[in-house]
N, C-alpha and C positions, 0 to 999 in steps of 0.2 A: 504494500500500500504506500504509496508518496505522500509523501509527509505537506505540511502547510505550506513551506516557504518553496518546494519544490513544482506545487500547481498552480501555485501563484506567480510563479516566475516563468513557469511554462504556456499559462495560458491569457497574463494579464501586462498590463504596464505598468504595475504597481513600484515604487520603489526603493532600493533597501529598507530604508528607514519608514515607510509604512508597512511593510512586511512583518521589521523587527515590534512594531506597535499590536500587528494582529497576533502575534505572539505572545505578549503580553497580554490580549486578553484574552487570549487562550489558556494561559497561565494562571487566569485569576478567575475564572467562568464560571467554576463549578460552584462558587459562593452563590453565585446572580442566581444559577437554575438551582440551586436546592431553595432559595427562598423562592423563586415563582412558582417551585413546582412544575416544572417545564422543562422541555426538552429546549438546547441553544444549538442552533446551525448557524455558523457564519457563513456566510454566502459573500462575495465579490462580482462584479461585472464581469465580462468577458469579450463581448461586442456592442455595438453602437444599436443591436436591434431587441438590447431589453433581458439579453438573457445574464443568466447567473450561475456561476459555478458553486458547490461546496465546498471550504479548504478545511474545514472542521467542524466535529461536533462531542456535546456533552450529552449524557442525562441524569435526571434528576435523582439523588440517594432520598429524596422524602416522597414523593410519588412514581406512577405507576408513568413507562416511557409511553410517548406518543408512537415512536418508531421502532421496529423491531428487527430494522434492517437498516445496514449503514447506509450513511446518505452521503458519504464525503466522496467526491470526485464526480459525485453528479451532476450534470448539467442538466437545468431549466429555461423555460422559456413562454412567453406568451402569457393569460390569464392566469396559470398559477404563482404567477411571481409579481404578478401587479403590484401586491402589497411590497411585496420587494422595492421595484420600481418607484412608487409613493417615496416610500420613508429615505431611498438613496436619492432622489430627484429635488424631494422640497425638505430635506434635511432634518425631517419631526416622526415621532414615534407615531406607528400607526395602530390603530385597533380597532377597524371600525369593520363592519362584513359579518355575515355568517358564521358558522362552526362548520367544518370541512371533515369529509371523512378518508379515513384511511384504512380503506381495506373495512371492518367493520368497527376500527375505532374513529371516533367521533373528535376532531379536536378543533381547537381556538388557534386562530391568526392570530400574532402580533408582528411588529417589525420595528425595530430600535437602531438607526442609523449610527455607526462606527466612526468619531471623528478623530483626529491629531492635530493637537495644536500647535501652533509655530511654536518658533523661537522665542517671540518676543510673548508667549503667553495667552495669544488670542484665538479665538474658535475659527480650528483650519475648516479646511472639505471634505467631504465627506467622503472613504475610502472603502467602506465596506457596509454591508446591515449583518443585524443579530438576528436573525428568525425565533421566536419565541413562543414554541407551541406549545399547550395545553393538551392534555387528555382529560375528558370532560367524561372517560365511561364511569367513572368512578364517582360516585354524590359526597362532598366535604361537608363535612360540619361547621360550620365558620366561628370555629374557637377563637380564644383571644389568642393563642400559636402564632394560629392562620392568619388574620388580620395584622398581627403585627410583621409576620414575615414578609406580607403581598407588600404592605404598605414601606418597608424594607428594601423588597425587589423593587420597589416602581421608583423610588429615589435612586438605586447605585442606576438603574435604565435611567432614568436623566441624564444622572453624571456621566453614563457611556455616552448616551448621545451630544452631551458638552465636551466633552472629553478630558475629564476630569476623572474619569475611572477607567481603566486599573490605575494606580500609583507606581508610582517607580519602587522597584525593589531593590532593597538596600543589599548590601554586600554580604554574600554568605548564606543570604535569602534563597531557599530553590523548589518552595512549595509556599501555597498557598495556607497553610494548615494556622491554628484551628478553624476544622469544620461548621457548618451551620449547627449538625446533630450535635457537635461536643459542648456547645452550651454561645447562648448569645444573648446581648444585654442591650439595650437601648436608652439612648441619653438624649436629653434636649438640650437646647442651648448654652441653660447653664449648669451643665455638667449632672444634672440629676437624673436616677434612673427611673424612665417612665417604664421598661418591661425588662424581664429576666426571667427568660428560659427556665422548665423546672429545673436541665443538667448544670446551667450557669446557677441558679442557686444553690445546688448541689456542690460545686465547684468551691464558692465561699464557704458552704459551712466545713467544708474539709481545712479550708485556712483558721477558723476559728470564730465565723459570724455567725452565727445562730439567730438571728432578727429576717425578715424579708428584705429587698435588696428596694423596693419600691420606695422612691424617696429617695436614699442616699446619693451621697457626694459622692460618686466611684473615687476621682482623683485622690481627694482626703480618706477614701474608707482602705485602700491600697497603702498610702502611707502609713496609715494605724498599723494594718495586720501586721506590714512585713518584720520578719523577723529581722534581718539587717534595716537599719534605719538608709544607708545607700541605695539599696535594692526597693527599697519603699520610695524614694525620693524619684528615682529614676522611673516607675512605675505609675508613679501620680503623675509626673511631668508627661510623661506617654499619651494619657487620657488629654492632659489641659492642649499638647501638643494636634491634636487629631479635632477639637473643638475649636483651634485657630485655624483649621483646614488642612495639616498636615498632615503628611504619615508617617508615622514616625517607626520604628524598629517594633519588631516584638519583642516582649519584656515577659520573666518569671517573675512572681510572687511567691517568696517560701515564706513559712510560718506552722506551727506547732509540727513537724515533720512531712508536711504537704507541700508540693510543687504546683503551683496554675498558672499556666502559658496562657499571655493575653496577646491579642492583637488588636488594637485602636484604627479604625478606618472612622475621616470625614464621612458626613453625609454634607452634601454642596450641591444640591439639584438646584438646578438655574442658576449658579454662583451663588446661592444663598445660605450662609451656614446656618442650619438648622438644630445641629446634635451631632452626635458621633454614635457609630456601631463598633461594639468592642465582642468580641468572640474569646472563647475561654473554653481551655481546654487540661481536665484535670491529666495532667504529669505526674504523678507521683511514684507512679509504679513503675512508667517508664527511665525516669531517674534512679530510680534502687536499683532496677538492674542496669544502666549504667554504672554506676558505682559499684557494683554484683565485677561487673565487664574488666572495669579500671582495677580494682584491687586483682582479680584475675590475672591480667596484664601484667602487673607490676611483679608480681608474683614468681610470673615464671622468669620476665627480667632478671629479678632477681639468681633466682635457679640458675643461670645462664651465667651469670656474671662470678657466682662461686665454683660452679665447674672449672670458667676459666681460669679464676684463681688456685684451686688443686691440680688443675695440669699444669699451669706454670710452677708451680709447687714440685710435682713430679721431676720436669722439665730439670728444673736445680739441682733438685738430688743426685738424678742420674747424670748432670754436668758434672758435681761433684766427685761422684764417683769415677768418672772417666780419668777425672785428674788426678787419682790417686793409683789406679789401674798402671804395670808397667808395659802389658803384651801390648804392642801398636795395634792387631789384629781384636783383639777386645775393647781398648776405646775408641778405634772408628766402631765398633758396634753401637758402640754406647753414646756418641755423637751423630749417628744417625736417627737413634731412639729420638732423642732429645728433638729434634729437627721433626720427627714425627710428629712428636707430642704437640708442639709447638704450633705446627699446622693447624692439628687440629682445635686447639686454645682460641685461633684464628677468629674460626666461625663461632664460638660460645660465645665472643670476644665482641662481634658484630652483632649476633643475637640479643645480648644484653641491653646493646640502645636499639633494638628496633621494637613496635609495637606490634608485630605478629612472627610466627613461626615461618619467616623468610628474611635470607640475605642480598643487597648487590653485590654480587659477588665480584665484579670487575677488581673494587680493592683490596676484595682478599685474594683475589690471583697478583694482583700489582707487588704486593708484600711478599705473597712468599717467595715471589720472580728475585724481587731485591736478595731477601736473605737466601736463597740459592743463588746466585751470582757473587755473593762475599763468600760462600763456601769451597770455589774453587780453589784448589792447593794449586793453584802454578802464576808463573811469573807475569802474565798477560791477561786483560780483562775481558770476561764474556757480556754482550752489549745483550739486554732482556727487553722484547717488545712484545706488545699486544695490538693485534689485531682483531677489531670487530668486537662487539659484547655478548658475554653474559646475558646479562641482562637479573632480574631477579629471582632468585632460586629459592626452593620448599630447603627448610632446615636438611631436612633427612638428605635429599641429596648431593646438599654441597658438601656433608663431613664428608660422605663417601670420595665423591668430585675432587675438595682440598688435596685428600690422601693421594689418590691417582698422578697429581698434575705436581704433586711435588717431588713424588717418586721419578716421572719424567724428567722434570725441570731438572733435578739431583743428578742424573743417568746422564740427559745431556749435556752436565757441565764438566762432571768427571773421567767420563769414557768417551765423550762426541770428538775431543780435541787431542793433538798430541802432547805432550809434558810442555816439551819446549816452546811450543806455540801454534797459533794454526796454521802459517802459512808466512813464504819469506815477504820479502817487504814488496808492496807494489800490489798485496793480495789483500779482498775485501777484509776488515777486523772477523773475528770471532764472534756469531751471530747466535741467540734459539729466539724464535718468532714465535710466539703461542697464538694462534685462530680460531676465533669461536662464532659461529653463527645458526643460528635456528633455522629448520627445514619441516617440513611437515611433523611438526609436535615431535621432532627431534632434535637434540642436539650433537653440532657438530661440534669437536676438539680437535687442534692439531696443532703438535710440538715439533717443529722442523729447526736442527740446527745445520752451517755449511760445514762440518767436520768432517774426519775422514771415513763416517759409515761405520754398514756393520762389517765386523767381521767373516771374512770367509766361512762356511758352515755353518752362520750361527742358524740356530732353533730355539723361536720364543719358547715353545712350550716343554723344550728340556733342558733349558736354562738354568741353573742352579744357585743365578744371583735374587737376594733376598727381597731385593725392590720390585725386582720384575716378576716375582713370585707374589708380591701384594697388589700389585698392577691389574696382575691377571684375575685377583679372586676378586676384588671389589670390582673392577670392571662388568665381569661377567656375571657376578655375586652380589652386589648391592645394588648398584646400579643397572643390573640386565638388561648391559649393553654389549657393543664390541672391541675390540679394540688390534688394530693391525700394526708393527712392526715392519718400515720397508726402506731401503735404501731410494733416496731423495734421485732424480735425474740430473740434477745440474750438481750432484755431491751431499755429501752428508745424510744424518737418517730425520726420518719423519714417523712419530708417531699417530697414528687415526685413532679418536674414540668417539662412538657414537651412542648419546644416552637417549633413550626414552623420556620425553618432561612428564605425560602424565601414566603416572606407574599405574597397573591392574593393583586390585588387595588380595594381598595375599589370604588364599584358601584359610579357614578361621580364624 
C-alpha cells in the first residue's frame, strides 16, 4: 500500500511543505475521530474536473466504523464528492445533505476543509478536506460523554479548518497519546473544569483528589498534588500555557506513588480562545515496569562489568605467573592464555556501558588488532586495518567472534612474516587487512596478510597448533559457521569465516 506522501506526490501538485502538514494531521486525527465518533478520510484534488483522491484514513476507537473496506488510494468523482468540492472550493465546513448509505450502513456527510498557514501567521489555502463520516446504524444516547465530546470535535474541526490544528510537535514527541478513552477534561477560559471524563477523574483520584474535578482550577489543583513542587510548577504552567493558545509539551504528574500523563491542547475555533482540552492518561503501571526494565538493565551492566573485572583478575595472575615460569615453551603458553582472556574481558568490557545484550563490535576488533600488532616479537612493525563493519553484534556471538579473530590476528603476526622482516627495501610494509561485510543474514570475515603463506603441506584440520585448534571449534562450534584457510594470489594467506547472524535454538 503507498503511503500518504507517496500519492500525493504521484498524483497531485501539492508541495513538500503541504504534504509534510497533511502529515501532521495524520498524526494527530485519531483525537478528532474518537471525539466525533466518525470515520476521517483525507481526500486531496487530483484534477481540475472535481475529482478526489484518498491519501489517508482513520476510524473511530468509541464507535462503530462507517467503512469496512479501505478507502485510501481511491479515486472519486462527480456527485459523490460535491461535499468535497463545497468545503475545498469556499473554504467552510460543510454539513448540510442527507444521510448516505453504504452498502446497508446508513451514514452522515461532513467535510472540514485542511488549511496551512503562512509564514507570517495568516489563514493560507486550502490544501486538502477531512471527510467526516458518521454511522448513524447504531441509536446514541446523548449522554453528557457524548455532548461534550461532539461539542469537543466541532471546535478542534474549526481549528482544522483555521489551521490552527494539529500543533506542532515538540521534540521527542512521536504519538499523539493520551487517548480520548484514557480520560479527558475540559476547561473554559478561565482555567476551570466544566467536564471530566469518569477515566480522567479516575486518573486524579489515583494522585490523591478524592472531590469531583467540576469547578476546579486544573492549573493550581496540579500544583497542589504534585509531589515534587518543580514537577507541579511545570505542570500548572502546561495548563495556563495551552489557555494562552499554546501547546505546550506533555507533562507527568507524580504524587502518593501514581504517575498521570497530561496533554494540554488550545481550543481556538475562529481564533477565539475559548478553554483548553487536557487529556490524561493514568501511567503508573506503565512506569513501575519501566523502573521493573531500568533496574533490570542496570543489573546485568553491572554483571558484565564484574566478569570483566575477574578476567582481568585472571589475566594478572596468569601474567604473573609467566614471569616466574623458567621453560620459554611454558610462558609463551601462558602469555597466550592471558591475551585470551583479555579478549574476551573485551566484550564484558563493552557490554557493561551498553543498554542491551549487544556490542559495536568495530572497537573491539580495532583493540585487539592494536594489542596483536605490539605482540609481534620481531624487529619490524605489522600495519593493522579494517575494512568494512561489523556492525552490531548479539553478546553470544561476539565472545565467540572476539576468540576467532584474535586467534587469527595472533597467527598472522607471528607465522604470516619472516623473523627478519617481510621483505627487502622497495617492498610494500608488513600488512593483515581484517574485512567484514554482511550478505544474506550472513557474515562475512577475512584476515588477509602479504606474508610468505602457508607452508608446503600444510592441513588445517591436522594441524597441531593450539590456536588453530580453537579457530576450528568455535568457528564451527559456537558460531556454526565456516571457516577456510588458503594461500592469498598476489602472496600471503587469507583466512575466510562465514557466520550465520541469526542463529536456529538450539533443540531444548
Amino acid at each position: 500500500m503507498s503511503t500518504l506522501r507517496d500519492l500525493a506526490e504521484e498524483h497531485t501538485a501539492l508541495r513538500p511543505g503541504d504534504i509534510d502538514h497533511l502529515h501532521r494531521v495524520a498524526g494527530d486525527w485519531q483525537l478528532l475521530s474518537d471525539l466525533s465518533f466518525a470515520d476521517l478520510l483525507l481526500w486531496v484534488p487530483v484534477d481540475r474536473e472535481g475529482s478526489f483522491l484518498c491519501v489517508a484514513q482513520v476510524r473511530p476507537t468509541t464507535a462503530p466504523t462507517a467503512y469496512q473496506d479501505d478507502q485510501v488510494g481511491r479515486i472519486v468523482g462527480g456527485p459523490e464528492v460535491a461535499h468535497l468540492d463545497i468545503a475545498y472550493s469556499q473554504g467552510r465546513i460543510w454539513r448540510e445533505g442527507d444521510p448516505v448509505w453504504y452498502g446497508d450502513t446508513p451514514a452522515r456527510h461532513e467535510a472540514i476543509p485542511v488549511r496551512l498557514r503562512t509564514a507570517e501567521g495568516e489563514a493560507g489555502e486550502v490544501i486538502a478536506v477531512v471527510g467526516r463520516d458518521t454511522n448513524l446504524s447504531t441509536a446514541r444516547t446523548p449522554s453528557q460523554l457524548e455532548l461534550n465530546y461532539l461539542t469537543t470535535a466541532d471546535d478542534l474541526a474549526q481549528m482544522l479548518a483555521d489551521g490552527t490544528f494539529p500543533p506542532a510537535r515538540h521534540p521527542g514527541e512521536t504519538t499523539s497519546a493520551p487517548r480520548v478513552g484514557d480520560g479527558l477534561i475540559r476547561l473554559d477560559a478561565t482555567g476551570k473544569v466544566t467536564y471530566a471524563s469518569p477515566n480522567a477523574q479516575s486518573a486524579y483520584r489515583r494522585l490523591g483528589f478524592a472531590s469531583h474535578l467540576i469547578g476546579e482550577d486544573l492549573a493550581t489543583l496540579n500544583g497542589r498534588l504534585a509531589a515534587d513542587p518543580l514537577d507541579g510548577t511545570e505542570a500548572a504552567n502546561s495548563v495556563l500555557a495551552a489557555l494562552r493558545g499554546e501547546a505546550p509539551a506533555r507533562r507527568e504528574v507524580e504524587a502518593r506513588g501514581a504517575t498521570v500523563l497530561t496533554r494540554a491542547l488550545p481550543l481556538m475555533p475562529a481564533g477565539v480562545p475559548i478553554g483548553a482540552l487536557v487529556l490524561v492518561r493514568d501511567m503508573t503501571e506503565v512506569r513501575r515496569r519501566d523502573r521493573a526494565l531500568m533496574t533490570k538493565d542496570a543489573t546485568i551492566r553491572e554483571i558484565h562489568h564484574r566478569v570483566k573485572n575477574n578476567l582481568q583478575t585472571v589475566a594478572a595472575l596468569l601474567r604473573l605467573q609467566a614471569r616466574r615460569v623458567d621453560s620459554p615453551d611454558a610462558r609463551a603458553a601462558l602469555e597466550e592464555s592471558v591475551r585470551r582472556v583479555a579478549s574476551i574481558a573485551l566484550v564484558h568490557e563493552t557490554l557493561s556501558m551498553s543498554s542491551d545484550e549487544a556490542v559495536e563490535f568495530d572497537g573491539i576488533l580495532d583493540r585487539v588488532a592494536v594489542a596483536a600488532a605490539e605482540v609481534a616479537a620481531t624487529d619490524f612493525a605489522v600495519r593493522m586495518r579494517r575494512q568494512g563493519s561489523f556492525g552490531v553484534l548479539p553478546a553470544e556471538l561476539a565472545t565467540s567472534l572476539v576468540m576467532v579473530l584474535n586467534e587469527l590476528l595472533l597467527n598472522a603476526v607471528e607465522h604470516g612474516f619472516p623473523a627478519d622482516g617481510p621483505a627487502p627495501a622497495g617492498e610494500p610494509p608488513a600488512e593483515v587487512v581484517v574485512s567484514a561485510h554482511r550478505f544474506r543474514k550472513q557474515l562475512h570475515v577475512s584476515v588477509a596478510d602479504n606474508g610468505r603463506g602457508l607452508p608446503p603441506g600444510f592441513d588445517r584440520e591436522r594441524s597441531g597448533r593450539l590456536g588453530l585448534q580453537i579457530v576450528r571449534a568455535l568457528a564451527t562450534g559456537e558460531l556454526r559457521g565456516t571457516i577456510e584457510l588458503r594461500n592469498r594470489s598476489g602472496g600471503g594467506t587469507e583466512a575466510i569465516v562465514v557466520v550465520p547472524l541469526h542463529r536456529p535454538k538450539r533443540a531444548g
